[in-house]
KOLFINU-848746 format. One record per residue (C-alpha): residue in one letter; x, y negated, z. Coordinates in pm, whole numbers, plus 50000, padded with zeros to 5 digits. Example, Ala and Ser with C-alpha at 12.3 -4.5 7.8 and 13.67 -1.06 7.14 Angstrom:
KOLFINU-848746
A512305045050780 S513675010650714 
This chain:
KOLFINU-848746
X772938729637844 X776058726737613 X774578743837379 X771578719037350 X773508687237399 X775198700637060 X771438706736882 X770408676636977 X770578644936763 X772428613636880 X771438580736846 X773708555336741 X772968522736912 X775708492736813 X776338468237068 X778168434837028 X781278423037236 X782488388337252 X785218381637469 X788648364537413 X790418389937322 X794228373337328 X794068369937728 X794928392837967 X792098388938181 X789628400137881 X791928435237801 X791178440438178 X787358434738130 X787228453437752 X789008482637981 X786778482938225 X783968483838008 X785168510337776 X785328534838091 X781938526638198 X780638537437864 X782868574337881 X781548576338269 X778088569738208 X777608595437897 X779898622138053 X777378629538335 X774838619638092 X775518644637812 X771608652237764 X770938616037635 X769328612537337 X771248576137235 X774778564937251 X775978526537258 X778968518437001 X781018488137069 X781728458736795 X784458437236953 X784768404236810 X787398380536941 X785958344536997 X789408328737022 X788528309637333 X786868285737098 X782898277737085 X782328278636689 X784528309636673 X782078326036945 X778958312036770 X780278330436400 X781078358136591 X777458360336723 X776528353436367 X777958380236244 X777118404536472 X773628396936423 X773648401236084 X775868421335955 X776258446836243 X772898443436334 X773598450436675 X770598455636964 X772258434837206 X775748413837252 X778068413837573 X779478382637637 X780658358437579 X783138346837878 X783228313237888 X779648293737985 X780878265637676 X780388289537432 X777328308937564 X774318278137515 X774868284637109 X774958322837130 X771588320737366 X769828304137088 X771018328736821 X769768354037046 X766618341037095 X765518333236759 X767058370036656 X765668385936981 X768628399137074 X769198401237431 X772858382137474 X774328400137837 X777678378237999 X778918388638265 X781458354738346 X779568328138243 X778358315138576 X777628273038505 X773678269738654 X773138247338365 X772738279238124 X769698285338356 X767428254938201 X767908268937862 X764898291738001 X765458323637707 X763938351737765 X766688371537605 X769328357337841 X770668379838084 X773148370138343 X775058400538511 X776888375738726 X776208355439025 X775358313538972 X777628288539046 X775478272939265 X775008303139465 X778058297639653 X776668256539739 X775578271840008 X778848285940166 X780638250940082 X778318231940259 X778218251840527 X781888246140602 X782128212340482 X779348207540744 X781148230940975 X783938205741033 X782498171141027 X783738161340695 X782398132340561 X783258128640190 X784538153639923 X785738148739615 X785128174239360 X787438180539087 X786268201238796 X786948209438418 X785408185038216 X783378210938042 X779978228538023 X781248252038297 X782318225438507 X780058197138456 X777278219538529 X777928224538894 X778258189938987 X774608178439002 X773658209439223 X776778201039451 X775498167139464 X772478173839617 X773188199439884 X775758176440005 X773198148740008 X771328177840222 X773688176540533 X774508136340436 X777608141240288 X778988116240057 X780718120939710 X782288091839670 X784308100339362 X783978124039073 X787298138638935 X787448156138558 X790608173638420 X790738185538081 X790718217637995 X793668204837765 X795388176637994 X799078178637998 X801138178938384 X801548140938343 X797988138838359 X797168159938617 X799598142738856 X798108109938732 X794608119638849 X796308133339170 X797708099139231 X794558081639177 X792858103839457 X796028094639654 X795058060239673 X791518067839840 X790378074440213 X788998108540145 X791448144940196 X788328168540141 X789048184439795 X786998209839610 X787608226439291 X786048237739048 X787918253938710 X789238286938571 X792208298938755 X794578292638482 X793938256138512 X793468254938878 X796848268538954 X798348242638747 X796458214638932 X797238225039302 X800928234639208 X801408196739104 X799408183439439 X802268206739627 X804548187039426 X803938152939511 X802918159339901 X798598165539894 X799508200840049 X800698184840386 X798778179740704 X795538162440670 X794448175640307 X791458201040269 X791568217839974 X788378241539847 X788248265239566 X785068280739397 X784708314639355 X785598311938955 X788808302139075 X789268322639432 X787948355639268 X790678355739050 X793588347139247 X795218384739210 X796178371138853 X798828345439020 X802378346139089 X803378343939402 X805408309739341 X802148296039269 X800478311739572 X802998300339806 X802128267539733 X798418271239773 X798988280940133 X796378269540378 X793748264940100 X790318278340173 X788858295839930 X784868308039869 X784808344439711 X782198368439602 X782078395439864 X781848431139719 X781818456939942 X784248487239998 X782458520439866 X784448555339770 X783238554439487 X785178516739377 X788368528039545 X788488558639321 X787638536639002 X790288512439124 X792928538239109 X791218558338747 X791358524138558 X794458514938700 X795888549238516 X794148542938224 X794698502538181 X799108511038261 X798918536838010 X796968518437739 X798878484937812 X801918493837916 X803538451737852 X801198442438110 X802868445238438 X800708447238766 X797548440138616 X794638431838904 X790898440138887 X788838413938957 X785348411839094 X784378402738669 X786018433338587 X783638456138774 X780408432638667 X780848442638314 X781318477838399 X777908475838603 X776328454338297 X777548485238042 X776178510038285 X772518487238331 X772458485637910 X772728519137827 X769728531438107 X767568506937954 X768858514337600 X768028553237690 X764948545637811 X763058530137550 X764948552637222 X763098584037387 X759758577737267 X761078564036912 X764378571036814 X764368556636457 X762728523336557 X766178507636617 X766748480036368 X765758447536259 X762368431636036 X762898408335723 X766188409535643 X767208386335313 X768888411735092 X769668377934891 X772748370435114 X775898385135082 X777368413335348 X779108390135643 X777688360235563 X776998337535808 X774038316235686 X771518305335970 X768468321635750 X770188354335635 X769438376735969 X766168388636044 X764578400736432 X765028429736638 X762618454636647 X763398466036985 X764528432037154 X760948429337335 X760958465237462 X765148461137549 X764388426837761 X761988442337991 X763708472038088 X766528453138107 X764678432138418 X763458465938520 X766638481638561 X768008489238931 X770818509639084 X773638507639291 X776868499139081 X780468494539198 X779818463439279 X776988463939455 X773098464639386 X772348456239040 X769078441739042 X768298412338768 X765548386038907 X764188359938654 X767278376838440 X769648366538688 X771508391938926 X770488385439292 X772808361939466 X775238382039680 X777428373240040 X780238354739980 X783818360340191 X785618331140318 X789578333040255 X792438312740404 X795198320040142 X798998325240240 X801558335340153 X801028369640003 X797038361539867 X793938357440133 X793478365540476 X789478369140519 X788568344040823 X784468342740774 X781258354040601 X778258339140443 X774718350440395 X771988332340285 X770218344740578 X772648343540894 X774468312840737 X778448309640811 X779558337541076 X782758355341121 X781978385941079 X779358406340898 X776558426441099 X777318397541391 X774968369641497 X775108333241440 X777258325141697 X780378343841610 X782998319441452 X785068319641164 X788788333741236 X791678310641273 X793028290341044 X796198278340901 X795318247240740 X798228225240446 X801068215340605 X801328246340843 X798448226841085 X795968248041331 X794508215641390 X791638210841140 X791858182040952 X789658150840981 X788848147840656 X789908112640557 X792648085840624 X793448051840589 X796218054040283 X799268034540330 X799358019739961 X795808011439997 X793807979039999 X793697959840310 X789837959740469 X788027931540416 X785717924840708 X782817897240693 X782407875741006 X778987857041043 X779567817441006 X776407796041272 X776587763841460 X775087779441849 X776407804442045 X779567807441922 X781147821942187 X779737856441967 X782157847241695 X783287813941573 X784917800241280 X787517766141352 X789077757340992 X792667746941038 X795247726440847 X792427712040643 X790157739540565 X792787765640434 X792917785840695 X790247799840950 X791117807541282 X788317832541397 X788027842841778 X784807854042002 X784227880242211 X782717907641924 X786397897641747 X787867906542083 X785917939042137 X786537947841760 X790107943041811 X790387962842096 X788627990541930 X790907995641663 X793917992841921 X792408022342028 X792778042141688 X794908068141652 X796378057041356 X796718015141186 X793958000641033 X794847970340811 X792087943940795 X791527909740727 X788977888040865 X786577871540614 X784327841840692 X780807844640525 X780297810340417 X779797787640134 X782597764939969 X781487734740245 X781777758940574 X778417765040606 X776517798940658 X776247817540273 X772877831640397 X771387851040726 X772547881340862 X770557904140633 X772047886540338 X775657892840547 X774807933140594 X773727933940201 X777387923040102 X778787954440260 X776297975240071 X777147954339762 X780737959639814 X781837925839874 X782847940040229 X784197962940408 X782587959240740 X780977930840888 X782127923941276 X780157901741466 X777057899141656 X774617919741439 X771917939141546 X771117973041492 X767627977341312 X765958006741136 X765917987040736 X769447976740811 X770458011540901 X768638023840568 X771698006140352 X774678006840583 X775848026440908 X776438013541212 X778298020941506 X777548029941857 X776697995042015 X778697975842220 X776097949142426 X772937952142617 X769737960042410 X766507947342332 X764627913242225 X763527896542552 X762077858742647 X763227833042787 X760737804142999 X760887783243232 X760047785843573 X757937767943858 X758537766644235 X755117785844314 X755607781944730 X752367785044916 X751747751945141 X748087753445176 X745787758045517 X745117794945379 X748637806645379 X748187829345679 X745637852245499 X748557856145215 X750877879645359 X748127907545366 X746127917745036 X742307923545086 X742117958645135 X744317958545389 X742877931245598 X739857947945526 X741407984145644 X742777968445963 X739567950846083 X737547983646035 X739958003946249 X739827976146513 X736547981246551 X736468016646527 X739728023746743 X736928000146997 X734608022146935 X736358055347027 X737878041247374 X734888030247474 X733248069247421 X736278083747563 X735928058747904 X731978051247930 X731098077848141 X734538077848380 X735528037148333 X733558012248540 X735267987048280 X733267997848029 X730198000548191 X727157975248231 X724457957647996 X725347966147658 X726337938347559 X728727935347791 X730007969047705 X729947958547332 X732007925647422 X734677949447630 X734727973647319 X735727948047104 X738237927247326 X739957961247424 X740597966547066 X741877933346943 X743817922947232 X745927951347143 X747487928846870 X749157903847158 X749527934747410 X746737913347614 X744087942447741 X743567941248092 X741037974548126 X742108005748273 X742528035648050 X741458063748307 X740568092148039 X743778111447884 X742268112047512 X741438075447540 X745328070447658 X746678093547348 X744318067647083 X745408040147243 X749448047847247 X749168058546854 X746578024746802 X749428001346980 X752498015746767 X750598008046422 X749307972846537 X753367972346685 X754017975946314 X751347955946146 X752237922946349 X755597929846254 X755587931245911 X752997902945888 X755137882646051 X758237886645856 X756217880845525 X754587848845676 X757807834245733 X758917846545377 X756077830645230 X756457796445418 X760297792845407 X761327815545100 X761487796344732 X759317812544493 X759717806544142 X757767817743919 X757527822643533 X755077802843364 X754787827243137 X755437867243163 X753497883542875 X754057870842489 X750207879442471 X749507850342669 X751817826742376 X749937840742143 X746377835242276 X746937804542391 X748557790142042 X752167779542209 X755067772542003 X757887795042025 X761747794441894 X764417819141791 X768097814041693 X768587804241348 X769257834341108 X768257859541354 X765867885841265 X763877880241564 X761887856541310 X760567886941172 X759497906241439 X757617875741563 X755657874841220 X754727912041263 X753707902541626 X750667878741527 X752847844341529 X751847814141260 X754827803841059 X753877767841179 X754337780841548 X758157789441499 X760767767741599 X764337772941510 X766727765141701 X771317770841698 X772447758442008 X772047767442400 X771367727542375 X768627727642122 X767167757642343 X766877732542636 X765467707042471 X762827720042329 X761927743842633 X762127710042876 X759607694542601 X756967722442611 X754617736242339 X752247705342402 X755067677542321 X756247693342005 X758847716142183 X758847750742275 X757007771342566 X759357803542494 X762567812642326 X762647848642213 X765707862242088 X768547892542160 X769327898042523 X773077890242437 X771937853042290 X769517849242561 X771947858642881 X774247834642736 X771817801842749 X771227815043134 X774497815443210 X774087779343167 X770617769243290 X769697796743496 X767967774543729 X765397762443557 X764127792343307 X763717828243383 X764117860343155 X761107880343068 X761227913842904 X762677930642683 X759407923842500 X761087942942137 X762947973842168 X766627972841967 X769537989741982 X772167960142071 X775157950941850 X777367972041658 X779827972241356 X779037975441020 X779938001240768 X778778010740428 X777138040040412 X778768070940478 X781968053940562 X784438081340787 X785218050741016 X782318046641220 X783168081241391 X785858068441500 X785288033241594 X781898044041798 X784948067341985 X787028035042003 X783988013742109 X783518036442385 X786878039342507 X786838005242505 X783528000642694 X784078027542963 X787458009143065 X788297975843247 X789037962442878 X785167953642840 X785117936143182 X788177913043114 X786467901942789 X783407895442903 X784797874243249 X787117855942931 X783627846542706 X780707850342949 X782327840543334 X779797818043512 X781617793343742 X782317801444095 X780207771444170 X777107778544005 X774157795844187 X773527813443884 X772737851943960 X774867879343809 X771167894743651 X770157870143518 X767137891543410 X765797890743734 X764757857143887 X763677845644195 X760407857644111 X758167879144430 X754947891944546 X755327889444928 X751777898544998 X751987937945197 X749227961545042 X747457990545162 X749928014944966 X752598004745251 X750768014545551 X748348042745452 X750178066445630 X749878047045951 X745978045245924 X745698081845833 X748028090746175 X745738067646389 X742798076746222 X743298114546264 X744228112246622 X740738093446708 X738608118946563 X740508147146694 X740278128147034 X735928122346977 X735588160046879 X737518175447166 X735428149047402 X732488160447241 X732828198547284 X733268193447642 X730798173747711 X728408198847519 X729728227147683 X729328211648061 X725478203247932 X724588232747769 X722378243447985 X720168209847890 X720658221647505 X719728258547576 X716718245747832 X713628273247753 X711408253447919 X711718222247710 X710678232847374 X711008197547160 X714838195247045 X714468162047006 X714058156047403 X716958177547470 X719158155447276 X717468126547447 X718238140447771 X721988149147658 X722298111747591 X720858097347872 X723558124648072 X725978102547865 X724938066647953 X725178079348315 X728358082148515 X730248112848551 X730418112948933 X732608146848902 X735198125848753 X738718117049023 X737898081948915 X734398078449113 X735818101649370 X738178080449505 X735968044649436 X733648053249711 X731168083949698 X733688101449934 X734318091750316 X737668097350482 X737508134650313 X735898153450015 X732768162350224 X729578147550084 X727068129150344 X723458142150229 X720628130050264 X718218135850484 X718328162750824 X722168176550894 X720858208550819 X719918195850449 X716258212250501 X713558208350293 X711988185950476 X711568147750327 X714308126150521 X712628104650732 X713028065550728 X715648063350974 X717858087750805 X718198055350479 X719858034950715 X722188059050810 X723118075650446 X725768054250265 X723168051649989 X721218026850214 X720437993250162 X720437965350396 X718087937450439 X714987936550187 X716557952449921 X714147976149754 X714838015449815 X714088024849480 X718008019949335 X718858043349695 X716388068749540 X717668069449184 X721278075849345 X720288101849535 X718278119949277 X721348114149094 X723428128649397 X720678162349417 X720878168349022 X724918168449052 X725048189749358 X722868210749167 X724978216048845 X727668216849037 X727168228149387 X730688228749470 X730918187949514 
């Protein structure tokens, strides 16, 4: 194998290098790259081609880069160029690439705005900035915060970031309220400067975004002047945080409790061992640079070398002497750098796609280049210290933020020590003390001022402002945990009067001309698109307010009222039915409920109903018939009852009704109806179906009375409709004339306003409820709302004197069904037995028609059951239970002869015919012979 790796020709492939070569941080990446080249060809011996370096030193400056490029190009002709490290100077060297096809490889420049230049002969061995947007927003979501302020290098690299940080903030509603831009060559005066000015604001949330050079100079001077203490969050990319091995540990020190986003690269043998071989080799070759660190660049341009020279390798097999360039001018003169002098690459085609196709597993990680970019990796979370980071968290693009990797979603980050020494994470903003006082806009109306009214004092240069959303608002930032300075603003014109409604008031604190607006404005989905509210504070909704009628019944048909149809209609049916049952259950055993029918019918009837006034006189003999009749008298018990209590209701009882109770009814019927001025009930009567000409506007309680006490036909009103707030006010007054209706609009009460965004609505809608939950809410309302002790007025005033005393059929169901089930259960035991004691008139072979049996089983039930104790004892037995036949003592078969009538006590005296003393008797011979025992 030596022996042909000596026959065998090399090939000579040049390679361009642009890095800055008079920093330490490019001798560490040169290094690394020079030992990637001797690893990859000393277990490669049998390849055919061999990349040569040409450094060039850009000088940290673009137009040095560019030449460099230039020259590279053209006079080196090389097949591809490393570098360069700074994003600034890479946009030039991309196009010289391109229009060369030369594939131009950097490993550091990571600004996503290098991604729109769209050249195929780009290549970026590094991961995108705004691969990491998704770790930041995950914690800045994470904790709550609000706003952050990003502060970057006013440059390509850091310019580019900041519209892609934009909008995944904007993702989990996260404002940026301010942009902050250092330059690259600004002085410590001013850096501290800008630190002042971010001082001054509400938001602590920092994030940066710079090299580490200038990023350690920035968050030395915020230790300096105090914006390391409790309550600041400071943030640093992964530009910054991979590099923090190249600080001193003065500067780390004061960069404790800084978070900082990292590229995670994961802990093989293989990188340990190449830590400690470069290492060796860096000491020994630099021996004036003390305690040099690898970084996480370092090992991405030994990965980029190693990815080069496979794809190199692979396409100078097939055509080793192909290597060169087309149409050189042979005009120019050797390392010149004119624009036309350089010609193209024959192999930059071939070199781009295996490039893309090019995948193994480096030292730092997969190399794998998608759309020429390397895949986006995890990212570690640090918390630095005092000695460099302490890993507290993960991120993945698939399991999000998590504390450690190979765990679920649920595990959380580690703990934390946050500036100033604090385990308490920080809220994210705060009121400064050298900053402005808030200026709060207060609505300015003529009605219902006990809301929020504006008195001018010592002739109209001052305001005194009072009310009870002042009060609550007052007592709501009493309960902040820290001062909030404030000033109240009336929003009015130069005379007094209202400068507009209270749309036009919410607009000024999305203008900024306030700061908040206190008073009593609703919260409504377009208000909430511009500004923020807080939680609310009053009752919700749009209801109606209209007067009311005494509606008590004092006709001749009041008695029929308590009851509604169906029941009436229920309770005569069972009457009649419950009539109908006791007279089955006694006919046959009850001589009360015998005779013509219509007697019996009559008896039926009276039985049933007298049962209301406990009047029925009959007998109940049968058991069944006593069981109906006990469950029958306990629901008529309760019927009389409760008709009797709603009767009286009805006739004593003052019922006042609304004269109107659906806004349906206003609008069929064409009525007028009025709102508060300014209130944005006006348009939600619009969108309801209301004529413009049908609104009436009034501003005081007083107004509101008038025009309701006019009515729609007198050029008044028939309804007011505004917020229940408003509304339970003007009833606190006139309660007894006008009733409350609704709500007929759904809204979510009053609350504060913010602008958008603003980190003080969190905490007010904490205050608000503090304040709410407490006796503080009760005291103001009794001090602004308190009806007299005199007045009948009802505490609810949204529920008037208004009932339906009529009792339904829903109310006593449950009675029916009892009484009701007992009845048939009572007729279907009653007629078993009776079946069974007849059966052998149902089962008679010798009558064949059905039809007469059932006759006959009838006519067995229209006549008396002489078996039963109740004839027994009325007269069919003398002195003792033996029966006097008739006929002979001996009961022969022998007809009875005349004289034997006048002795049975089944004779008849006088003239009477003997046919009714026959029937009996028959009667008496057909019992004795179904029951011979009698």
């Amino acid at each position: 194998m030596a022996a042909m790796a000596q026959n065998q020709t090399i090939i000579p492939v040049k390679v361009g290098v642009v890095l800055d070569l008079k920093t330490e941080v490019a001798e560490i990446w040169l290094s690394c790259m020079e030992m990637a080249l001797s690893d990859f060809y000393a277990s490669r011996a049998h390849y055919k081609t061999r990349l040569v370096f040409r450094t060039r030193d850009s000088n940290g400056d673009v137009v040095d880069a560019a030449a460099a490029a230039l020259d590279l190009i053209k006079n080196e002709e090389v097949q591809a160029i490393i570098g360069p490290a700074q994003s600034t100077q890479a946009k030039f060297i991309i196009q010289l690439g391109e229009k060369s096809q030369v594939p131009i490889i950097s490993f550091s420049a990571t600004t996503p705005s290098l991604t729109s230049i769209r050249s195929p002969y780009f290549f970026r061995t590094t991961i995108n900035d705004s691969a990491q947007l998704g770790a930041i927003s995950s914690l800045v979501k994470t904790f709550g915060w609000r706003d952050v302020v990003p502060i970057y290098v006013d440059s390509e690299f850091g310019e580019g970031i900041i519209p892609y940080l934009t909008d995944a903030l904007q993702e989990i509603d996260v404002r940026v309220p301010y942009r902050s831009s250092i330059s690259p060559s600004a002085t410590d005066e001013e850096i501290v400067a800008e630190l002042y000015k971010l001082m001054t604001m509400q938001t602590r949330v920092f994030l940066v975004h710079m090299w580490y050079n200038l990023g350690s100079r920035l968050l030395d001077k915020a230790n300096e002047i105090g914006m390391m203490k409790e309550g600041f969050v400071w943030i640093i990319t992964d530009n910054f945080g991979d590099l923090l091995g190249k600080l001193n540990s003065s500067v780390i020190s004061s960069m404790e409790g800084v978070l900082s986003v990292t590229t995670y690269v994961p802990e093989t043998n293989d990188l340990s061992r190449f830590r400690v071989q470069w290492k060796t080799k860096f000491q020994r070759e630099n021996p004036t640079i003390l305690d040099a660190q690898l970084d996480v660049f370092g090992l991405w341009a030994y990965d980029t070398v190693f990815a080069l020279a496979m794809a190199v390798e692979r396409i100078g097999i097939n055509n080793s002497k192909s290597f060169g360039f087309l149409n050189i001018n042979s005009k120019s003169a050797n390392y010149s750098t004119d624009l036309e002098a350089f010609g193209v690459s024959k192999k930059g085609q071939e070199l781009c796609d295996a490039l893309s196709s090019t995948k193994f597993r480096g030292i730092a990680g997969n190399f794998s280049l998608v759309n020429g970019q390397l895949e986006s990796s995890t990212f570690k979370i640090l918390n630095v210290n005092g000695v460099g980071g302490r890993t507290i968290g993960f991120w993945t693009e698939q399991n999000g933020l998590i504390g450690k990797l190979g765990s679920d979603k649920s595990t959380r980050l580690g703990p934390i020590i946050w500036p100033g020494d604090s385990t308490s994470f920080p809220k994210g903003w705060k009121i400064p003390t050298n900053g402005k006082v808030l200026k709060i806009g207060v609505p300015v109306k003529d009605g219902f001022t006990e809301f929020a009214k504006v008195t001018h004092i010592e002739n109209g240069n001052k305001a005194e402002i009072k009310g009870f959303t002042i009060d609550v608002f007052r007592a709501a930032v009493d309960e902040l945990p820290y001062a909030l300075p404030y000033k109240l603003v009336p929003f009015e014109k130069s005379d007094g009067t209202s400068a507009g409604t209270y749309d036009d008031l919410v607009y000024q604190v999305y203008n900024g001309t306030f700061d908040a607006v206190v008073g009593d404005t609703t919260i409504t989905e377009n208000r909430s698109r511009i500004v923020d509210f807080t939680l609310p504070f009053t009752d919700s909704g749009v209801v109606m307010v209209v007067p009311i009628k005494d509606n008590k019944s004092k006709n001749a048909w009041a008695f029929l009222k308590p009851l509604t149809w169906d029941l009436w209609l229920t309770s005569s049916l069972f009457f009649v039915f419950i009539g109908f049952v006791v007279w089955v259950l006694e006919h046959r055993i009850n001589d009360d409920f015998r005779g013509p029918p219509s007697h019996q019918i009559g008896t039926s009837f009276w039985f049933s109903f007298s049962t209301m006034v406990f009047a029925h006189k009959e007998k109940v003999v049968s058991n069944l018939a006593r069981f109906v009749v006990i469950i029958w008298v306990f629901v008529v018990l309760i019927l009389t009852q409760s008709y009797t209590a709603s009767l009286t209701s009805i006739l004593t009882v003052e019922q006042l009704q609304p004269t109107i109770t659906d806004i349906n009814q206003l609008l069929k019927n064409g009525e007028n109806v009025g709102y508060v001025e300014g209130s944005f009930v006006h348009g939600l009567l619009r969108q309801a179906g209301f004529e413009p000409s049908r609104l009436k506007i009034f501003k005081t309680t007083e107004e509101c009375d008038e025009l309701l006490s006019k009515g729609s036909a007198n050029g008044g009103i028939a309804a007011a409709i505004d917020e229940t707030p408003d509304m339970k006010l003007f009833l606190a007054k006139y309660c007894s004339k006008y009733a409350m209706i609704g709500p007929i609009f759904k809204t979510a009460g009053f609350g504060f306003v913010f602008p958008k965004g603003s980190p003080l609505v969190a905490d007010m809608s904490r205050a608000i409820l503090n304040v709410t939950e407490g006796d503080n809410m009760k005291n103001i309302e009794n001090k602004w709302f308190k009806v007299e002790e005199q007045s009948d007025c009802p505490a609810d005033h949204s529920q008037p004197k208004i009932s339906s005393n009529s009792l339904s059929l829903e109310s006593f169901w449950g009675l029916f069904l009892i009484a009701g089930v007992a009845s048939v259960a009572s007729l279907i035991i009653f007629a078993i037995t009776f079946a069974y004691k007849h059966r052998h008139i149902l089962f008679d072979s010798s009558e064949p028609s059905v039809r007469k049996r059932v006759g006959s089983m009838f006519k067995n039930f229209d006549q008396k059951d002489l078996s039963s104790h109740t004839f027994r004892k009325s007269g069919f037995r003398e002195g003792n239970d033996t029966v006097i036949a008739a006929g002979s003592p001996n009961n022969s078969n022998c007809p009875p002869s005349p004289s034997s009538y006048s002795n049975s006590p089944f004779s008849f005296s006088g003239q009477a015919s003997p046919e009714p003393a026959i029937l009996i008797i028959s009667n008496y011979v057909e019992m004795q012979r179904i029951s011979p025992s009698v």
